[in-house]
VOPAGU-2260 file (C-alpha; in pm, 1 decimal, decimal comma):
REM VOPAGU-2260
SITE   aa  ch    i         X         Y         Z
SITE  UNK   A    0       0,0       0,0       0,0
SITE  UNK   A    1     294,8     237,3      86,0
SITE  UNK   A    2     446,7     191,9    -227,5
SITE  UNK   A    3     125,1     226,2    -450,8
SITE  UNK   A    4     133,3     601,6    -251,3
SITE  UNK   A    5     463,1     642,8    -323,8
SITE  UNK   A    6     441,3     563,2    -665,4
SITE  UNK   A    7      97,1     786,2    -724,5
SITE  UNK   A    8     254,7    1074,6    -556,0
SITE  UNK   A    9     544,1    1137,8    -782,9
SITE  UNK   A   10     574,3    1381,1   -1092,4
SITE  UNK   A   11     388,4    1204,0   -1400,6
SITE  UNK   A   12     716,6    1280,7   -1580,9
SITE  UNK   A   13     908,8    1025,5   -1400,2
SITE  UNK   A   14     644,7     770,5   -1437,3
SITE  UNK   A   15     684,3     705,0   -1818,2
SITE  UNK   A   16    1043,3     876,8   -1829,2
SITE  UNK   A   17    1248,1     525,4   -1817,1
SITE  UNK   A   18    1073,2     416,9   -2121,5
SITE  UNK   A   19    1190,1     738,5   -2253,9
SITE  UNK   A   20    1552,7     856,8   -2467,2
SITE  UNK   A   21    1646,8    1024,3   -2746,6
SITE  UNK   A   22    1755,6     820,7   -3097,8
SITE  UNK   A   23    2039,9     618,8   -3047,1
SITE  UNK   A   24    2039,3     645,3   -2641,5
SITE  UNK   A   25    2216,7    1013,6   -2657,9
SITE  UNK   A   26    2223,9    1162,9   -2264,2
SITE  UNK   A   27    2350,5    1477,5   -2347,2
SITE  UNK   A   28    2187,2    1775,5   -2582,3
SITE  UNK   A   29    2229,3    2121,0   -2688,7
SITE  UNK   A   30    1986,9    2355,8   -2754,3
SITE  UNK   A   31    2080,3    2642,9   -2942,5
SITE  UNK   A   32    1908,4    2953,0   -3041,6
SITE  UNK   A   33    1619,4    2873,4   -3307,0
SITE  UNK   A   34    1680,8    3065,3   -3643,4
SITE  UNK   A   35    1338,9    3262,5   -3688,1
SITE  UNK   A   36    1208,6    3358,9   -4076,3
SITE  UNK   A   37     953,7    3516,6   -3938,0
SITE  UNK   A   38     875,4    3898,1   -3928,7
SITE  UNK   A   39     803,2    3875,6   -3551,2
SITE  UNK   A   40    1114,4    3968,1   -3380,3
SITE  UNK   A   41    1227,2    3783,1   -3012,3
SITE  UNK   A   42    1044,0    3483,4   -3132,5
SITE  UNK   A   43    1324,5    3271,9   -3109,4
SITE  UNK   A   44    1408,6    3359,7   -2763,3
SITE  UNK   A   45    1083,9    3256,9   -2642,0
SITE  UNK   A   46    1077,5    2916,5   -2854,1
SITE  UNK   A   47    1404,5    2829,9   -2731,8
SITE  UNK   A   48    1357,7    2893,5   -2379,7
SITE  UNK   A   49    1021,6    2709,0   -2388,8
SITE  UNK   A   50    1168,1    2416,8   -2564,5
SITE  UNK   A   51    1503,6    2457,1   -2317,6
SITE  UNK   A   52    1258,4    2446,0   -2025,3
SITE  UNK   A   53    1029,5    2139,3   -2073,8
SITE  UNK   A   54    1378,4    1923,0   -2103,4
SITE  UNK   A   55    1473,4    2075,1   -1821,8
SITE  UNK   A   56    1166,4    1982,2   -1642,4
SITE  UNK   A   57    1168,5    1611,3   -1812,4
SITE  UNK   A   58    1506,1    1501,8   -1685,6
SITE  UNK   A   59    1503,9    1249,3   -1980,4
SITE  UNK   A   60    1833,0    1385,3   -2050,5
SITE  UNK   A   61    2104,3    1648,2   -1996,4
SITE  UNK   A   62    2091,2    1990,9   -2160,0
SITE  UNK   A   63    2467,6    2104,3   -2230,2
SITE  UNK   A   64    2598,5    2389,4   -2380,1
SITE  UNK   A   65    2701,4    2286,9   -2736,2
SITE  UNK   A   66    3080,5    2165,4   -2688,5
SITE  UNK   A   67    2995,6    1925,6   -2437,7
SITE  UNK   A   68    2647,3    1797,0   -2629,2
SITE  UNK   A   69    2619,4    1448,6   -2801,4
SITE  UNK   A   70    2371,3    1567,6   -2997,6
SITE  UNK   A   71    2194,2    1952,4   -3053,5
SITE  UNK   A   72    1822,3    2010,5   -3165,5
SITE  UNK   A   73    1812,1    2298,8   -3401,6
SITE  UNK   A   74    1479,7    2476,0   -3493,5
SITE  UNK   A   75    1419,9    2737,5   -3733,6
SITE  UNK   A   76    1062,0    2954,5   -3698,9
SITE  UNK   A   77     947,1    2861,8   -4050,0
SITE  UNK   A   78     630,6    3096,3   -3985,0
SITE  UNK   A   79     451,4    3313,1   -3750,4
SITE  UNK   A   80     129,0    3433,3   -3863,1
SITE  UNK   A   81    -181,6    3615,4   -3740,9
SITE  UNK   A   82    -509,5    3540,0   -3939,2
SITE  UNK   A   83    -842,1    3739,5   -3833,4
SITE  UNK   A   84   -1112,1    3502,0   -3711,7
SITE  UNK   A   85   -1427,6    3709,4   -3613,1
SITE  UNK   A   86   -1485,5    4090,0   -3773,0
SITE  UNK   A   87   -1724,1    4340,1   -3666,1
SITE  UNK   A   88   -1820,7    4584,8   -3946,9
SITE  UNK   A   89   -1955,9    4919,7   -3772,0
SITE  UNK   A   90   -2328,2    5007,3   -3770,5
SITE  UNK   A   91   -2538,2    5314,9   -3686,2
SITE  UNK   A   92   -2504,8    5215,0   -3279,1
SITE  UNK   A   93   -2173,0    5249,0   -3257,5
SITE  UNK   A   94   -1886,9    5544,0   -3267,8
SITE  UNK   A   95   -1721,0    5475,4   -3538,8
SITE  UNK   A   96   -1767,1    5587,1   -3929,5
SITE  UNK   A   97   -2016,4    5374,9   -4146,5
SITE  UNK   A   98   -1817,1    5057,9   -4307,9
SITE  UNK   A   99   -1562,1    5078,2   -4106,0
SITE  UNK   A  100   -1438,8    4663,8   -4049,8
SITE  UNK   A  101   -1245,3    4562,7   -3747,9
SITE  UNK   A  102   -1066,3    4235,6   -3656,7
SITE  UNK   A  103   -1173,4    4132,1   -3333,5
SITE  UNK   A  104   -1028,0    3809,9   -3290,3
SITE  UNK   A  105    -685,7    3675,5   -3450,4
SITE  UNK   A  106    -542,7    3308,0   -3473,1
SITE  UNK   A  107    -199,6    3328,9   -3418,9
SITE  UNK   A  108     -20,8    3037,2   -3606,5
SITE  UNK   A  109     340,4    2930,8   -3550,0
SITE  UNK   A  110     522,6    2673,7   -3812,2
SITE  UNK   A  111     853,3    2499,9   -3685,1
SITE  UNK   A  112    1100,3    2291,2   -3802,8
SITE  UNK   A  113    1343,6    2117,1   -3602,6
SITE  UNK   A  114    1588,3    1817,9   -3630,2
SITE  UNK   A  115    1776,9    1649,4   -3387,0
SITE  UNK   A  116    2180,5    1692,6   -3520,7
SITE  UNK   A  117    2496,2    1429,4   -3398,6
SITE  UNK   A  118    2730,6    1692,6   -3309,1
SITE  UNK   A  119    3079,0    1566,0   -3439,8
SITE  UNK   A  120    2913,3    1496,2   -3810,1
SITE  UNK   A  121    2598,9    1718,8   -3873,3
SITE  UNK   A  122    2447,2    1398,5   -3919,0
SITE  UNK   A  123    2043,6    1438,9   -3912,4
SITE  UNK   A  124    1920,1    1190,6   -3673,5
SITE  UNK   A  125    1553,4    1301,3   -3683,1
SITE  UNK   A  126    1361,9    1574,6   -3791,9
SITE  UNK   A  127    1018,9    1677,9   -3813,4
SITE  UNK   A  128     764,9    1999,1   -3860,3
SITE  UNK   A  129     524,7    2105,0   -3553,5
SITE  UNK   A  130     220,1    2390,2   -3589,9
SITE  UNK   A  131      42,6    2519,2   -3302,6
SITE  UNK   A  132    -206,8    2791,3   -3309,2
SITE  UNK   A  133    -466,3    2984,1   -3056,7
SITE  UNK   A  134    -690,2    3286,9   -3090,9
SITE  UNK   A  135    -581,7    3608,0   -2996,4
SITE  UNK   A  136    -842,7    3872,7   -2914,0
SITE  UNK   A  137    -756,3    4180,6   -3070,0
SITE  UNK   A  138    -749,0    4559,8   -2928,0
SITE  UNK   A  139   -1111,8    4668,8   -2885,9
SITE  UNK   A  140   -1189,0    5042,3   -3008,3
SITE  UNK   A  141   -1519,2    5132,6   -2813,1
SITE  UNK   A  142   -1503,7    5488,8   -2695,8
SITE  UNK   A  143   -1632,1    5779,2   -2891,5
SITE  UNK   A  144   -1336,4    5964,8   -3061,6
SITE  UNK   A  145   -1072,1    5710,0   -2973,2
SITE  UNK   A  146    -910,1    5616,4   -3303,2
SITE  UNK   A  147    -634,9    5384,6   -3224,4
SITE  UNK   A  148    -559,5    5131,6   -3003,3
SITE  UNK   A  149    -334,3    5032,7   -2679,4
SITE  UNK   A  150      39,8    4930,2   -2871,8
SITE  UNK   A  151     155,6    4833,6   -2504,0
SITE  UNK   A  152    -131,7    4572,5   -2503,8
SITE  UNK   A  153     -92,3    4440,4   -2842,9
SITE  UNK   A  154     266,0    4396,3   -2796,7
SITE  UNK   A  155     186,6    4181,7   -2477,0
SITE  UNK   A  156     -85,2    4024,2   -2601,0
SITE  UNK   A  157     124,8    3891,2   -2885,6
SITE  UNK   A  158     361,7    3780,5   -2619,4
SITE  UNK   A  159     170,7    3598,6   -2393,8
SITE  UNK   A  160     -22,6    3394,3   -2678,3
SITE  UNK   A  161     329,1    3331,5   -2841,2
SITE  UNK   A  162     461,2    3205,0   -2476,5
SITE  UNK   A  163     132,3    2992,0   -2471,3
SITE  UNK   A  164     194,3    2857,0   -2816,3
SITE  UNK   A  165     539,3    2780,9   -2732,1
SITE  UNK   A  166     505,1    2573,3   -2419,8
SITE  UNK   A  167     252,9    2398,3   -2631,5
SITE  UNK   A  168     489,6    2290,0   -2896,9
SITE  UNK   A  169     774,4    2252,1   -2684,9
SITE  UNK   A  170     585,8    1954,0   -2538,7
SITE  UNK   A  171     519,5    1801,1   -2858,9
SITE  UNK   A  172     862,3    1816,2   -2966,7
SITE  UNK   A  173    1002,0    1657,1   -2670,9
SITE  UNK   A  174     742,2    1393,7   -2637,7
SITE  UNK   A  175     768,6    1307,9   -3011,9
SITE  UNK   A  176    1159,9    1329,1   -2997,3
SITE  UNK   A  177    1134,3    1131,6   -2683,9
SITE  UNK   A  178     894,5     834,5   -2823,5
SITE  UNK   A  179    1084,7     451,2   -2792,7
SITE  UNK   A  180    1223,1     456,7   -3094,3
């Protein structure tokens, strides 16, 4: 009984880790900056800390810094992309001119790339393309005479949703470079 509480108490990443390793049984990985094509700039910080942080957190293996790495995991931001989702088109009722059209909500959508790189050859030992997306609601304009919106909340807006999508992918990667192979 002791030991079933034992074992039900601990972190559900060391209860499937030991099944758990990287192609080829590497223990140690770098993880260096993601290259980023897209037009959003500090994206790549935030991918590569994300993806830095849930091995980290997974103890499956070591993160190095690149000359002590077996093997390093190199991403490149193929896209980052905001698509409108819901519009409102202005009416009589409201403050702003007739046929005036405003995105309300946006679906952020980031592409990346990434392949998993033996370090003395450039070798690719796997490699594979993740998307992740969510909505984003946009800057609401709702007060007579106010013509633009809040920068300071767009800019963290666009943060937080990218930090969301990040964490989001950064599992996926891990868990799909992690897989028994």
């Amino acid at each position: 009984m002791l030991l079933f509480a034992l074992l039900m108490s601990s972190c559900a990443y060391k209860v499937g880790q030991k099944f758990r390793s990287l192609p080829g049984g590497y223990q140690r990985l770098s993880i260096p900056v993601f290259k980023n094509k897209s037009m959003e700039p500090g994206a790549e910080a935030i991918v590569t800390a994300a993806l830095k942080e849930e091995f980290f957190r997974s103890t499956v293996l070591k993160v190095v810094d690149d000359n002590n790495a077996e093997v390093r995991l190199e991403g490149l931001i193929e896209t980052l992309k905001f698509d409108s989702m819901a519009i409102k088109e202005s009416d009589n009722n409201n403050h702003l001119p007739i046929g005036t059209v405003l995105a309300t909500t946006y679906n952020m959508v980031v592409v990346i790339n990434v392949k998993l790189v033996k370090t003395g050859t450039s070798e690719v030992l796997w490699q594979s393309q993740f998307t992740g997306s969510r909505p984003m609601n946009a800057s609401q304009v709702n007060i007579a005479g106010v013509n633009s919106v809040n920068p300071i909340y767009n800019q963290n807006a666009k943060r937080l949703i990218l930090e969301l999508v990040a964490n989001e992918l950064s599992n996926q990667i891990h868990n799909n470079l992690t897989e028994n192979f």
